[in-house]
PANU-420631 format. One record per atom (N, C-alpha, C, O, CB): x, y, z; residue in one letter; residue number from 1. Coordinates in nm, 2 decimals. Glycine has a CB too. Example, Ala and Ser with C-alpha at 12.3 -4.5 7.8 and 13.67 -1.06 7.14 Angstrom:
REM residues 2
    east   north      up  residu  num
    1.32   -0.57    0.78       a    1
    1.23   -0.45    0.78       a    1
    1.32   -0.33    0.78       a    1
    1.42   -0.33    0.85       a    1
    1.13   -0.45    0.90       a    1
    1.28   -0.22    0.71       s    2
    1.37   -0.11    0.71       s    2
    1.29    0.00    0.79       s    2
    1.34    0.11    0.80       s    2
    1.41   -0.06    0.57       s    2
This chain:
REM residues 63
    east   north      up  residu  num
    9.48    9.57   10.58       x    1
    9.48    9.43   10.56       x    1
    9.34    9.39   10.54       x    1
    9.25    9.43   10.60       x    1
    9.54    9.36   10.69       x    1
    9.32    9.31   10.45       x    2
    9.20    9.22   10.40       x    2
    9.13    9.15   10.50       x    2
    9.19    9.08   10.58       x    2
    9.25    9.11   10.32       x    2
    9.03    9.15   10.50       x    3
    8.98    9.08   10.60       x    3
    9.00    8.93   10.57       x    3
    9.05    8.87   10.67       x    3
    8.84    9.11   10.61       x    3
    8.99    8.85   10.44       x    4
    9.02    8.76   10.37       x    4
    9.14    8.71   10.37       x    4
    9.15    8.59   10.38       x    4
    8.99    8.78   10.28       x    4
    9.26    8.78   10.36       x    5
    9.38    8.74   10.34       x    5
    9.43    8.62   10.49       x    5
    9.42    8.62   10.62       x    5
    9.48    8.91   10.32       x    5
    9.48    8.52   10.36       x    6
    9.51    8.41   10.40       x    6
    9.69    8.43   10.50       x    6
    9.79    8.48   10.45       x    6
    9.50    8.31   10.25       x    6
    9.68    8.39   10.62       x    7
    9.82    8.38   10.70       x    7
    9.86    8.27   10.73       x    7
    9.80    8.16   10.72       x    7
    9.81    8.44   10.82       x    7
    9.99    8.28   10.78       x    8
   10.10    8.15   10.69       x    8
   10.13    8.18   10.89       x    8
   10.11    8.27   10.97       x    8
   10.28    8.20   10.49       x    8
   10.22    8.00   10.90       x    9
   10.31    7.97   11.03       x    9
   10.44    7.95   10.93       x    9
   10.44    7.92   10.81       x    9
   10.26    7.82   11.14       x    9
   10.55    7.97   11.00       x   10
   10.71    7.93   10.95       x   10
   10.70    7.78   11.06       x   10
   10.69    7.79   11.18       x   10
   10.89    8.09   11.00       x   10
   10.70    7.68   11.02       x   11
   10.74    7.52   11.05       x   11
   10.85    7.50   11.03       x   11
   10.91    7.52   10.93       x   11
   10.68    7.40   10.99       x   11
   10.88    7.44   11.17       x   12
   11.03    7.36   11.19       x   12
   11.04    7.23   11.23       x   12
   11.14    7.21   11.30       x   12
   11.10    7.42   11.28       x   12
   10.97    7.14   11.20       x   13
   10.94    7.01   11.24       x   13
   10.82    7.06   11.36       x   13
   10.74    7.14   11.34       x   13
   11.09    6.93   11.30       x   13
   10.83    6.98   11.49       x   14
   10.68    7.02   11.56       x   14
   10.70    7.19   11.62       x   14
   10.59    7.22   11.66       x   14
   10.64    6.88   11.74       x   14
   10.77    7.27   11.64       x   15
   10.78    7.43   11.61       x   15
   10.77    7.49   11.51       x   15
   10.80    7.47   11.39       x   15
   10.86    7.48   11.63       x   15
   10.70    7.62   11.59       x   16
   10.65    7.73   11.51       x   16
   10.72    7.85   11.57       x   16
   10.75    7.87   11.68       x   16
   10.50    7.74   11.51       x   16
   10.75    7.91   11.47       x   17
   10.81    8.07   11.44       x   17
   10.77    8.18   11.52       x   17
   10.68    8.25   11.47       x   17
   10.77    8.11   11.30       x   17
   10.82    8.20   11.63       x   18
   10.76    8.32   11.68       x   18
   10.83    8.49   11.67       x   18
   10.79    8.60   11.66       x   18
   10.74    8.27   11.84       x   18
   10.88    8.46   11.67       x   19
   11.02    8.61   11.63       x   19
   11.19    8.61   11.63       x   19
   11.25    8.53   11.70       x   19
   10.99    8.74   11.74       x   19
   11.25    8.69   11.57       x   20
   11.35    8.72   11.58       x   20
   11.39    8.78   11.69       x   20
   11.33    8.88   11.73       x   20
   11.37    8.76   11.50       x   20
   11.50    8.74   11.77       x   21
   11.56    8.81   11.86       x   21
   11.70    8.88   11.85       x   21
   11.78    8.80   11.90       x   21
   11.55    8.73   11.95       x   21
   11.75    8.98   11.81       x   22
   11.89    8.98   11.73       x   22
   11.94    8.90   11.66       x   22
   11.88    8.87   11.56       x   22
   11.99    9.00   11.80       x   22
   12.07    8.81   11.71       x   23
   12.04    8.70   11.63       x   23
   12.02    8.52   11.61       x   23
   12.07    8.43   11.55       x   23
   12.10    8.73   11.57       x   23
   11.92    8.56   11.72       x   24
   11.84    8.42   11.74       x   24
   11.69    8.45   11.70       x   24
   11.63    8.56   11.70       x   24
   11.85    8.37   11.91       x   24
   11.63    8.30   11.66       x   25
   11.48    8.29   11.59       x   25
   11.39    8.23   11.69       x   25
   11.35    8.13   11.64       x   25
   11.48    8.18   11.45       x   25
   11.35    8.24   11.78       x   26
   11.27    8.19   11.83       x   26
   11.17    8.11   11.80       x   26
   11.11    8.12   11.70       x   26
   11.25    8.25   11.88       x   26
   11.14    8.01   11.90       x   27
   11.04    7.93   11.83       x   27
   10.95    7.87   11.91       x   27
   10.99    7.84   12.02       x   27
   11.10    7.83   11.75       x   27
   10.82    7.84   11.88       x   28
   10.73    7.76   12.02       x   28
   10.75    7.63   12.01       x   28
   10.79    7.61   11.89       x   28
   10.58    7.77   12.03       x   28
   10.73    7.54   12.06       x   29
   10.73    7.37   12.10       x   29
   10.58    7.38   12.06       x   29
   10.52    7.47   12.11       x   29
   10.76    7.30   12.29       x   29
   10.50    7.29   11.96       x   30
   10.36    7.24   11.95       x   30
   10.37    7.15   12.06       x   30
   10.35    7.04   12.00       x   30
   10.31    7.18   11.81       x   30
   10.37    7.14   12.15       x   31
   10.38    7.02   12.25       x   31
   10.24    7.02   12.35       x   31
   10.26    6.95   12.45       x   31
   10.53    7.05   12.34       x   31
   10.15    7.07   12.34       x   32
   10.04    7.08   12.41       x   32
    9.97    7.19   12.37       x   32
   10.03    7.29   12.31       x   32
   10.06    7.09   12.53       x   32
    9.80    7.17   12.40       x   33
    9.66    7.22   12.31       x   33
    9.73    7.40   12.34       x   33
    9.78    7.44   12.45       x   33
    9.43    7.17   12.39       x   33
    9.71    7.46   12.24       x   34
    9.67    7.59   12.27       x   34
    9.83    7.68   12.27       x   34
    9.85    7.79   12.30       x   34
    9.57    7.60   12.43       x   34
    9.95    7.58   12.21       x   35
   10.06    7.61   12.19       x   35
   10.10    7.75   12.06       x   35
   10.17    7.85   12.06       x   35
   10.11    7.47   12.17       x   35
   10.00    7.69   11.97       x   36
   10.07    7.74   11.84       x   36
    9.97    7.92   11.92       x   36
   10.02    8.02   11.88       x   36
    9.99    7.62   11.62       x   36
    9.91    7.93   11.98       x   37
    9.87    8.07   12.02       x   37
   10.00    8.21   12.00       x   37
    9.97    8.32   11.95       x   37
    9.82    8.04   12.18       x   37
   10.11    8.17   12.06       x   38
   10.25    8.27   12.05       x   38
   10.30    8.24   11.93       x   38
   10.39    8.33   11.91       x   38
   10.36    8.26   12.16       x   38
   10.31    8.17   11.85       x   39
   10.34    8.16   11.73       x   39
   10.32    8.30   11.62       x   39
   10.21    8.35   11.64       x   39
   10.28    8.05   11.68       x   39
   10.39    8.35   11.53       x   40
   10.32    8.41   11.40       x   40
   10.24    8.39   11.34       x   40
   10.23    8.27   11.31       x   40
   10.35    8.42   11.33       x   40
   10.16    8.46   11.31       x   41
   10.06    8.45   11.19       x   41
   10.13    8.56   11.10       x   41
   10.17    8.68   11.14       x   41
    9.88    8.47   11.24       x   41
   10.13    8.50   10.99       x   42
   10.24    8.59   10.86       x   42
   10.17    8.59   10.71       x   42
   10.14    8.48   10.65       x   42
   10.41    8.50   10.84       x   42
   10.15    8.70   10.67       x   43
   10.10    8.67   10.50       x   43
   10.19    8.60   10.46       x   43
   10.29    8.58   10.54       x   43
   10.09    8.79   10.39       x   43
   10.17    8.54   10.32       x   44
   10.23    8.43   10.26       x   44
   10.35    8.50   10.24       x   44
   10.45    8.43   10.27       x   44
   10.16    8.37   10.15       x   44
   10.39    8.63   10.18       x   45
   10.51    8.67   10.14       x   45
   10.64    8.66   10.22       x   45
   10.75    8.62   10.20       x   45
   10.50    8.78   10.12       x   45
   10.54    8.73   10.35       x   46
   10.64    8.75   10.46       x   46
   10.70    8.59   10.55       x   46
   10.81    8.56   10.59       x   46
   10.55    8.87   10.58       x   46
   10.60    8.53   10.56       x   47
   10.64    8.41   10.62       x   47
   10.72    8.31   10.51       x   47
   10.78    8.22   10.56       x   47
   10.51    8.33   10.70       x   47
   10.73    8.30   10.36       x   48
   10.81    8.29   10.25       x   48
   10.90    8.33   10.27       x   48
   10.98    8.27   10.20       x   48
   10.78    8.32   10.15       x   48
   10.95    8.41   10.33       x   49
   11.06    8.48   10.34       x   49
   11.14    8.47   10.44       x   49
   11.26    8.49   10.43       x   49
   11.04    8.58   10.32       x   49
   11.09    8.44   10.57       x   50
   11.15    8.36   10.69       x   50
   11.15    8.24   10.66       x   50
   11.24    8.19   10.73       x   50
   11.08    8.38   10.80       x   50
   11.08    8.14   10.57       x   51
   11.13    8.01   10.59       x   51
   11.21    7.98   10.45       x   51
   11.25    7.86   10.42       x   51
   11.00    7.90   10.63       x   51
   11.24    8.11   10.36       x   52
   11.38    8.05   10.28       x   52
   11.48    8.08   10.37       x   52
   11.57    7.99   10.37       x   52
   11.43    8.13   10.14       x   52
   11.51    8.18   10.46       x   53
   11.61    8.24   10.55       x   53
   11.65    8.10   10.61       x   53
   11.77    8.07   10.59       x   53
   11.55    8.36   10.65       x   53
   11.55    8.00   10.71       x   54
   11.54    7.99   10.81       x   54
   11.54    7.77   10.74       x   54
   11.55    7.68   10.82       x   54
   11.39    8.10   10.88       x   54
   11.54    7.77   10.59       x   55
   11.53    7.65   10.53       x   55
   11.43    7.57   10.57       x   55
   11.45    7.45   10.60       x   55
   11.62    7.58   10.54       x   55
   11.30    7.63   10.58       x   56
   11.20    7.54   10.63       x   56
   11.06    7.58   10.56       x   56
   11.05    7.67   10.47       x   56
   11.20    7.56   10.80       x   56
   10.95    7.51   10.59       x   57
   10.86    7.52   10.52       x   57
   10.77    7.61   10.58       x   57
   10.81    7.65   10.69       x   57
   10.81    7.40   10.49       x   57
   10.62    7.66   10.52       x   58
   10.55    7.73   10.58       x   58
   10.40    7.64   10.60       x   58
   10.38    7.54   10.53       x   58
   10.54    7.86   10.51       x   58
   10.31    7.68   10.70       x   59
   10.18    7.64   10.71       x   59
   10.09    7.70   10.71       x   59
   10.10    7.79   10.81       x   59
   10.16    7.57   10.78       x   59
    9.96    7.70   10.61       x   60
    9.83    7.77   10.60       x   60
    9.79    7.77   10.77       x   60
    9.78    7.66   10.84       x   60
    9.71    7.68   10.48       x   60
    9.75    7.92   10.82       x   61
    9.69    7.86   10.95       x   61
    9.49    7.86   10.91       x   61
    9.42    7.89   10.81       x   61
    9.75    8.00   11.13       x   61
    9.49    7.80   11.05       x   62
    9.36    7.66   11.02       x   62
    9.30    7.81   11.11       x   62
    9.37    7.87   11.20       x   62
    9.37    7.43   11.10       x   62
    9.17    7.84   11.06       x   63
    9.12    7.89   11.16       x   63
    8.95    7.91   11.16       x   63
    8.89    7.96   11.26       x   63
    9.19    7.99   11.17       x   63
């Protein structure tokens, strides 16, 4: 992996994408500082690809 390479969140309105569980998606609540921490961080392909699955958008993470 790139040191450079840019990583993506899967957004679901104020949640974020944390993993698949068989077959449930889990997700975090942004509901307080320091939330989005258990969330994914995903190259663009891969988190593209959970939020066509998943009908949702993705977000550049800020870091």
């Amino acid at each position: 992996m790139r040191m450079n390479e840019r990583k993506y969140y899967v957004k679901v309105g104020n949640m974020y994408f944390q993993r698949f569980d068989e077959l449930d998606a889990i997700f975090i609540v942004d509901d307080q500082p320091g939330a989005k921490i258990g969330a994914s961080k995903l190259d663009k392909s891969k988190a593209e690809d959970i939020a066509k699955v998943l009908g949702v958008e993705t977000e550049l993470v800020e870091e």
